[in-house]
Backbone bond lengths (Angstrom), bond angles and torsions (degrees), N, CA, C in turn:
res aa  C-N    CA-C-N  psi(-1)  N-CA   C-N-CA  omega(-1)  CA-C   N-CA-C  phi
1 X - - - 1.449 - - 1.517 109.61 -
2 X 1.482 120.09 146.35 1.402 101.25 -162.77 1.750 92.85 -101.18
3 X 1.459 126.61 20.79 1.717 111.20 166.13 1.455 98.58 -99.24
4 X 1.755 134.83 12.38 0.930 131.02 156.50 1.688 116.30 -77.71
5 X 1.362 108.11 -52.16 1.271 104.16 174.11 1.899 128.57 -78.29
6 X 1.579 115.91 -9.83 1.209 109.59 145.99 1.903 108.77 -155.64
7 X 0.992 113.65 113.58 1.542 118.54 -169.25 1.362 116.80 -53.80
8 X 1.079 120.53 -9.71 1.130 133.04 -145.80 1.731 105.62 -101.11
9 X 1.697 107.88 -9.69 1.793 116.42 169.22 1.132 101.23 -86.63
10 X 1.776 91.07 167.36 1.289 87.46 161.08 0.954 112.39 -128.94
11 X 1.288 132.63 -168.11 1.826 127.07 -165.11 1.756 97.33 -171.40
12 X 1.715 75.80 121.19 1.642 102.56 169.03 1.344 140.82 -123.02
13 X 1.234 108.39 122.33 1.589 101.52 176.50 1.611 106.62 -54.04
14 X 1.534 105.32 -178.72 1.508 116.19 -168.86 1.787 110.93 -168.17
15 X 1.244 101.59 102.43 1.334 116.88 -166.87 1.832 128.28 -103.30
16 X 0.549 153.07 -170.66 1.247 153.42 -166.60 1.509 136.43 -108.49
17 X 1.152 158.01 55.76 1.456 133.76 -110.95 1.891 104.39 -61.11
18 X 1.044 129.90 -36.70 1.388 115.50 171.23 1.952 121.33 -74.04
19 X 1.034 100.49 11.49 1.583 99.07 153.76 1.209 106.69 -167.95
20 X 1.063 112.01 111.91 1.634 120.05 178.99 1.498 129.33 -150.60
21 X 1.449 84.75 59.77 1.808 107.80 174.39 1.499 137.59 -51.29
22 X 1.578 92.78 -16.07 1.443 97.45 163.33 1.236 151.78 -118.07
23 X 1.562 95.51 6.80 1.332 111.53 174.33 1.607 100.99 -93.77
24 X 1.271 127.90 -39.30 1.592 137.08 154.29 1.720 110.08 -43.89
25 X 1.191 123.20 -34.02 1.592 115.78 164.40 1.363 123.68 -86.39
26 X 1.221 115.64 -14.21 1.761 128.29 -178.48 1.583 100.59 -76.35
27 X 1.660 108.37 -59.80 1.407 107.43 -169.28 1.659 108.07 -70.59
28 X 1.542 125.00 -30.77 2.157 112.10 164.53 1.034 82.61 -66.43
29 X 1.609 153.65 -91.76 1.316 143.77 -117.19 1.413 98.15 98.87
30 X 1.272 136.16 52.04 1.268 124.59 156.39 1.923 82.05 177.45
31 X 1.547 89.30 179.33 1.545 119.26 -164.74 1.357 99.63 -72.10
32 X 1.444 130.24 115.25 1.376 151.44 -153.45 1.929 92.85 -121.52
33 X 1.826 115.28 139.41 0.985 126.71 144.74 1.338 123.18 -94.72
34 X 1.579 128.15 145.53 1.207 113.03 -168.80 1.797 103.21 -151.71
35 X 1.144 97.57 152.03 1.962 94.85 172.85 0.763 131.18 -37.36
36 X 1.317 155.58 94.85 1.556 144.15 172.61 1.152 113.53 -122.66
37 X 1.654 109.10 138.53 1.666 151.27 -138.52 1.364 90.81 -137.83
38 X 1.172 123.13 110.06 1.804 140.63 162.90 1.441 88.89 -37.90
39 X 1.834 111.93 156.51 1.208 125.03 164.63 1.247 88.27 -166.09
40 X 1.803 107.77 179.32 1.595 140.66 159.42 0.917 112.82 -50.32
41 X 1.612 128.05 -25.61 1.903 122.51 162.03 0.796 125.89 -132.23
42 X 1.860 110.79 69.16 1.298 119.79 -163.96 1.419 126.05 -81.17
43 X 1.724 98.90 -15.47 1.391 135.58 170.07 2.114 105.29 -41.80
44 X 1.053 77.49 -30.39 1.961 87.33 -162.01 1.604 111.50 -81.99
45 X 1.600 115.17 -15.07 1.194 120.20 -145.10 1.613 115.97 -149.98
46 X 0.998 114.47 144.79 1.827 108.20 -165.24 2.172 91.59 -152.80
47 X 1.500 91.52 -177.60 1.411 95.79 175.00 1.493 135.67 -108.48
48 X 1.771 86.38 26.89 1.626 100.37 -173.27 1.721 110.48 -167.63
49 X 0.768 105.39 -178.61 1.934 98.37 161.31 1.536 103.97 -158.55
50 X 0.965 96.81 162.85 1.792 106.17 -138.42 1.553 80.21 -83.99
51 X 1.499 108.30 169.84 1.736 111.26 169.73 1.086 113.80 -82.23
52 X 1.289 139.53 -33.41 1.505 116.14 158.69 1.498 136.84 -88.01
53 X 1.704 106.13 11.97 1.289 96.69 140.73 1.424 155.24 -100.81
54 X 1.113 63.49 17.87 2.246 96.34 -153.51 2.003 74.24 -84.37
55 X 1.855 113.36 -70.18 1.426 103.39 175.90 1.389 131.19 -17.02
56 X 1.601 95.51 -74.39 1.428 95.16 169.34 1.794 148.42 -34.35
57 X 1.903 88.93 -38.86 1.052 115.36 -171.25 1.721 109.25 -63.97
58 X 1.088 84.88 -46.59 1.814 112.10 178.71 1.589 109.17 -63.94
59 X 1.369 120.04 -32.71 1.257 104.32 166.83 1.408 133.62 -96.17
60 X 1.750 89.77 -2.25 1.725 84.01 170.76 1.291 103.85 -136.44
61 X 1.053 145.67 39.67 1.532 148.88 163.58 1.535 108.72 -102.20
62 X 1.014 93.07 167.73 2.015 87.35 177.39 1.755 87.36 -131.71
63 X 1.651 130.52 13.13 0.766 115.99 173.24 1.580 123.35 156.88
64 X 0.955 140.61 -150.07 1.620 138.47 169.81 1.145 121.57 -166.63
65 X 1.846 114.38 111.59 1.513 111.56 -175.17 1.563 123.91 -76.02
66 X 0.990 169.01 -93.10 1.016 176.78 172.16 1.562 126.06 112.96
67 X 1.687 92.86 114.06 1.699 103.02 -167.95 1.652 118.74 -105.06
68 X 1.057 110.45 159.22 1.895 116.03 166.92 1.813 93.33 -57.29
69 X 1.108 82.98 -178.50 1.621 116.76 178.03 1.244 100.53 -92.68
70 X 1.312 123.63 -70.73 1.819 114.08 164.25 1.258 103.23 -26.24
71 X 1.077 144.36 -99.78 1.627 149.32 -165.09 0.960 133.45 -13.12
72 X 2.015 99.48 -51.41 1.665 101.64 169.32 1.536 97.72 -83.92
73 X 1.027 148.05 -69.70 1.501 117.73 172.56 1.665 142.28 -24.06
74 X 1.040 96.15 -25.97 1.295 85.58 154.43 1.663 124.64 -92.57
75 X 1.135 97.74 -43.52 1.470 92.43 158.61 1.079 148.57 0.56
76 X 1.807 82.94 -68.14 1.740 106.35 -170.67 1.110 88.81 -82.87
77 X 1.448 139.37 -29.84 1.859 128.10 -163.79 1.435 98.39 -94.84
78 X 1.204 134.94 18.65 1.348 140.15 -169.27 2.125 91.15 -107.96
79 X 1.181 73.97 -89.58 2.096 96.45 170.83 1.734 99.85 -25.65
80 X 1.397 125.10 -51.50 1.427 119.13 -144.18 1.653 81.50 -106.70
81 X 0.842 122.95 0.41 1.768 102.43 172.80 1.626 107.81 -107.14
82 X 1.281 104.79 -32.97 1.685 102.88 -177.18 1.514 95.36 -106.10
83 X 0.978 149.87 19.15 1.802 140.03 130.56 0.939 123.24 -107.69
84 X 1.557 119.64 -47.24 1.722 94.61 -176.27 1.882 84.68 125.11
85 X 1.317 127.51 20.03 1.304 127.88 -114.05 1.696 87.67 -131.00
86 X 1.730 140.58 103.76 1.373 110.63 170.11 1.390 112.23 -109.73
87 X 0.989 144.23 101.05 1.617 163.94 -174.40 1.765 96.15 -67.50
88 X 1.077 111.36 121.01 1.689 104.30 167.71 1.658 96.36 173.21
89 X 1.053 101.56 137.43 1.834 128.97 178.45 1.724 85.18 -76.43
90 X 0.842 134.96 102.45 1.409 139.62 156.72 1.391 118.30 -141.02
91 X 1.265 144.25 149.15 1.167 146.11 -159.65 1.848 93.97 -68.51
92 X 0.534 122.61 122.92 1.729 127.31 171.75 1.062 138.20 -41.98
93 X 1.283 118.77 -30.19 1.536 141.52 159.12 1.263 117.58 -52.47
94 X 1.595 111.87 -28.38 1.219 116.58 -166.75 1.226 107.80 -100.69
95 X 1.731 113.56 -52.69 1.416 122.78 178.64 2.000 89.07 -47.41
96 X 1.276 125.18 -67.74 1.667 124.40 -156.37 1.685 98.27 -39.65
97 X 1.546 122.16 -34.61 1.386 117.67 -171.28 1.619 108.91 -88.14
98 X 0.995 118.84 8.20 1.698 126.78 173.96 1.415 96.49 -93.94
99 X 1.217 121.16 -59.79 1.350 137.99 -160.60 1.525 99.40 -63.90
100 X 1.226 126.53 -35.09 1.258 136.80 -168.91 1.661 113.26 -70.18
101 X 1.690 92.37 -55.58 1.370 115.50 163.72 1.780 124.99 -51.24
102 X 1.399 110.21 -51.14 1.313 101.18 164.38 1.781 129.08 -58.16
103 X 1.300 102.80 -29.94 1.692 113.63 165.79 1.296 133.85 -35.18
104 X 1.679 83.02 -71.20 1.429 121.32 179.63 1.868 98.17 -57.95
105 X 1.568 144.20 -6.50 1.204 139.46 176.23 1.558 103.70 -125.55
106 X 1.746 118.13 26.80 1.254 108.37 -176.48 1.009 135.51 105.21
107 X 1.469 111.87 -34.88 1.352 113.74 -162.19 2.201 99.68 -121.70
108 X 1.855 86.64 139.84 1.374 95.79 -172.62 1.228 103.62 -96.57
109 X 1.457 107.84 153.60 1.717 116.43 174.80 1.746 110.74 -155.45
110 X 0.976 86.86 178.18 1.880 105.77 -169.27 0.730 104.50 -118.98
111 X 1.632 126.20 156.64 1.156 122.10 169.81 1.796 107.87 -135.23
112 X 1.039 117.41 135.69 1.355 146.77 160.95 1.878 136.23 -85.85
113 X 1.902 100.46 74.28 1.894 79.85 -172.03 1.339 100.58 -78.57
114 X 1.363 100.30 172.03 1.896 111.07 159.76 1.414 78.97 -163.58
115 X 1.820 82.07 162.91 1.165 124.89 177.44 1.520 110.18 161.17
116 X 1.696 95.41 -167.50 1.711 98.10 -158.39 1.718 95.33 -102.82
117 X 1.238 122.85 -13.68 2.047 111.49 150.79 1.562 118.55 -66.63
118 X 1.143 137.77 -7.21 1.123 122.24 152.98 0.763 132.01 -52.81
């Protein structure tokens, strides 16, 4: 964890504005249900967070941002044009066979999962 190696960061989750269960459970202080509206990163986002992750969350987050849908899209087209970079909550198996595929024509890339099992 990197507030082991200097305490002094900070580190934030980053949520979605149509599901964003944990920045809604940080500010009650306990495990919050909340609206959630399908999207393009649905991977990232649910309508609750479990009680022991919400704990966790609380002891090592310094907090939770919460973005538009524009935002994380650009984001991701931000990251993947100036690195080489593909960011996406997708089951992994699948993203690894994209990634594979772009190779296999030359071109190198990274890969980035997220989601809310991490």
């Amino acid at each position: 964890m990197v507030k082991a190696l200097k305490s002094s960061v900070l580190v934030y989750a980053t949520e979605v504005e149509t599901a964003a269960p944990l920045a809604a459970s940080l500010k009650a202080g306990s495990p919050q249900v909340v609206d959630y509206k399908p999207s393009f990163v649905d991977g990232i986002g649910s309508k609750t967070v479990f009680p022991r992750m919400f704990k966790e969350a609380q002891e090592l987050l310094d907090g939770s941002i919460v973005v538009t849908l524009q935002e994380a899209a650009a984001a991701i087209k931000l990251v993947s044009e100036r690195n080489r970079v593909i960011m996406e909550a997708r089951p992994p198996a699948r993203s690894r066979r994209r990634c594979r595929a772009r190779r296999a024509r030359g071109k190198s890339w990274r890969l980035c999962q997220a989601g809310i099992s991490i």
